[in-house]
C-alpha positions, 0 to 999 in steps of 0.5 A: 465522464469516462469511467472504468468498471469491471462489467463481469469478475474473473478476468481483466478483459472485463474491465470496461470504459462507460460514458456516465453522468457527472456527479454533483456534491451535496452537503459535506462532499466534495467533487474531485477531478482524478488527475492519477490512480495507483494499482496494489497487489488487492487490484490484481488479487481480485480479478484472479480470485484470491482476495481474502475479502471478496467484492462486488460485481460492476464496480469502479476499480482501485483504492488509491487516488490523487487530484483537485477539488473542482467544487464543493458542497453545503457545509464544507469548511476543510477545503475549496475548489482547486485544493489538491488532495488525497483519498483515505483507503478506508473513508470511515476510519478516522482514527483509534480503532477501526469500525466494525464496517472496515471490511465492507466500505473498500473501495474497488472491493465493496464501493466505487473506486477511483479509476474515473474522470470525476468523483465525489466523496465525504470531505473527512475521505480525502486530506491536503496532498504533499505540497511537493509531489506531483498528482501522480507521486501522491497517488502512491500514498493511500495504501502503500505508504501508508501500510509501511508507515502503520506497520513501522508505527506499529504496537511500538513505534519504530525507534533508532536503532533498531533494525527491520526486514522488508520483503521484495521491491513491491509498493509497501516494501520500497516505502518501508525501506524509505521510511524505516531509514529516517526512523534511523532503522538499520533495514535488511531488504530481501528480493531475487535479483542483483538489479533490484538488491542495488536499488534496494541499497540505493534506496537505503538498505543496508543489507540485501539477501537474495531470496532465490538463491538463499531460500533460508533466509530467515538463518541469514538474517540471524547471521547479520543481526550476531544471533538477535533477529530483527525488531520488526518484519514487514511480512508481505508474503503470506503463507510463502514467507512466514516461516522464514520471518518467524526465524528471523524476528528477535524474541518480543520483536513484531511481524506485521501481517500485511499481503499474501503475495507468496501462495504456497503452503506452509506447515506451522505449528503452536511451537513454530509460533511459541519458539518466535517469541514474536508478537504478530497482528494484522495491518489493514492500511491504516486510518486517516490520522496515520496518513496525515502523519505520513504526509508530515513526514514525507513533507519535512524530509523530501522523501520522493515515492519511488514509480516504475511506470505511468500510463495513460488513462486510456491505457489503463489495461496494460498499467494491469498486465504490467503490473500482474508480470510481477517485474516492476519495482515501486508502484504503477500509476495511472495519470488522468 
């Protein structure tokens, strides 16, 4: 089988294509023929260096995956051969809280990921996939999807009504406005350009600020919500963004810590995060009962993911250099 591997770190011309044996499942695994792999902003943040949990030489890249069952071992009971799937991003968390280990099973990251012909895996580390997406849609869910639903669900679960602010037009964010929408959420978006505002609003944003040429947004978004602030931030950016977020959540309302897109420094005190009175917590994805909540819901409401690009497997390193100039909107796949 043809396999993807990252021979030396530090640079995506290290990502080479290996001739390897073809596994074969024992008891309780299942053996999957990938038929599309996702990229995330964690692909990218490990070969340039700033991957806030580090990883491993030599290993298989990326964290998401869909494809079909081509055999299974002793003892499993969950699926048979020909049963399209989806992997779970963390494949020992299956729901509650999360293992002490969490940090240090990742794929891509700490094991093997998915940018390969053939792999086996636990059956608990894969569910059915959404009936009406194709291979390449569903690729989209394990991580991106799955991050946005986690963060709506959050503490509290997101209730009509209440408004939230999404940052940029990456995977998480797009997911995020689909999702927050049929919550019957009011859903301000911010990016930089027109283009992308449109599509945001297609999408079911209702309002769109433009970060570039309003830096102050957090001020904006208080202007559009009479003073409030918003019940819920999807804070995407990081150190680059926090600030502004902190201006714009309503007092007891939650800024979801996910990524660290914007890299520039900010300087935020005890008050800053006093004055807030936002409550703020970490997501780390989220566990294998949240996604099989999450396909429910993008089964019953139809909701399609939304692709800038696919590329062939043997085109895996320019499905990279796409994604790392930053301009697509939506997720970038990989079909197998």
């Amino acid at each position: 089988m043809k396999v993807y591997r990252f021979d030396r770190p530090g640079s995506l011309e290290h990502l080479t294509l290996h001739d390897e044996a073809t596994p074969e499942p024992e008891r309780g695994e299942v053996l999957l023929r990938v038929r599309a792999s996702s990229l995330n902003y964690r692909d990218i943040a490990m070969i340039h260096g700033t991957y806030l949990r580090g990883q491993q030489t030599g290993l298989i890249p990326l964290s998401d995956a869909a494809g079909e069952i081509l055999a299974v071992g002793k003892g499993v009971t969950d699926f048979k051969v020909g049963d399209r799937v989806i992997n779970t991003f963390h494949p020992r968390w299956y729901g509650g809280d999360p293992p002490s280990t969490l940090g240090s099973e990742s794929y891509g990251s700490h094991r093997d990921g998915w940018l390969t012909e053939l792999k086996v895996v636990s059956q608990e580390a894969v569910i059915a996939a959404p009936p009406d997406l194709s291979f390449e849609e569903a690729a989209t869910l394990p991580c991106a999807a799955l991050t946005a639903w986690t963060s709506l669900t959050g503490l509290r679960a997101l209730r009509p009504g209440q408004t939230v602010l999404t940052q940029g037009s990456g995977g998480v964010s797009v997911f995020a406005v689909q999702l927050a929408r049929l919550f019957g959420a009011r859903v301000i978006a911010t990016t930089s350009s027109a283009e992308k505002a449109a599509r945001l609003k297609a999408l079911g944003a209702d309002e769109v600020i433009n970060y570039v040429e309003t830096p102050a947004w957090g001020e904006r978004v208080r202007e559009l919500t009479e003073g409030r602030g918003v019940d819920r931030v999807l804070e995407v950016g990081g150190a680059g963004t926090l600030a502004q977020s902190i201006k714009a959540v309503a007092s007891r309302g939650e800024i979801a810590l996910i990524g660290f897109l914007a890299s520039d420094t900010v300087d935020l005190g005890f008050n800053d995060l006093f004055r807030s009175g936002g409550i703020f917590y970490r997501i780390s994805v989220g566990h294998r009962a949240g996604l099989r909540d999450l396909v429910r819901a993008i089964t019953a409401s139809g909701l399609k993911p939304v692709i800038d690009t696919v590329f062939p497997f043997e085109r895996a390193l320019d499905a990279w250099r796409h994604f790392d100039d930053r301009a697509f909107m939506g997720k970038v796949v990989i079909s197998h």
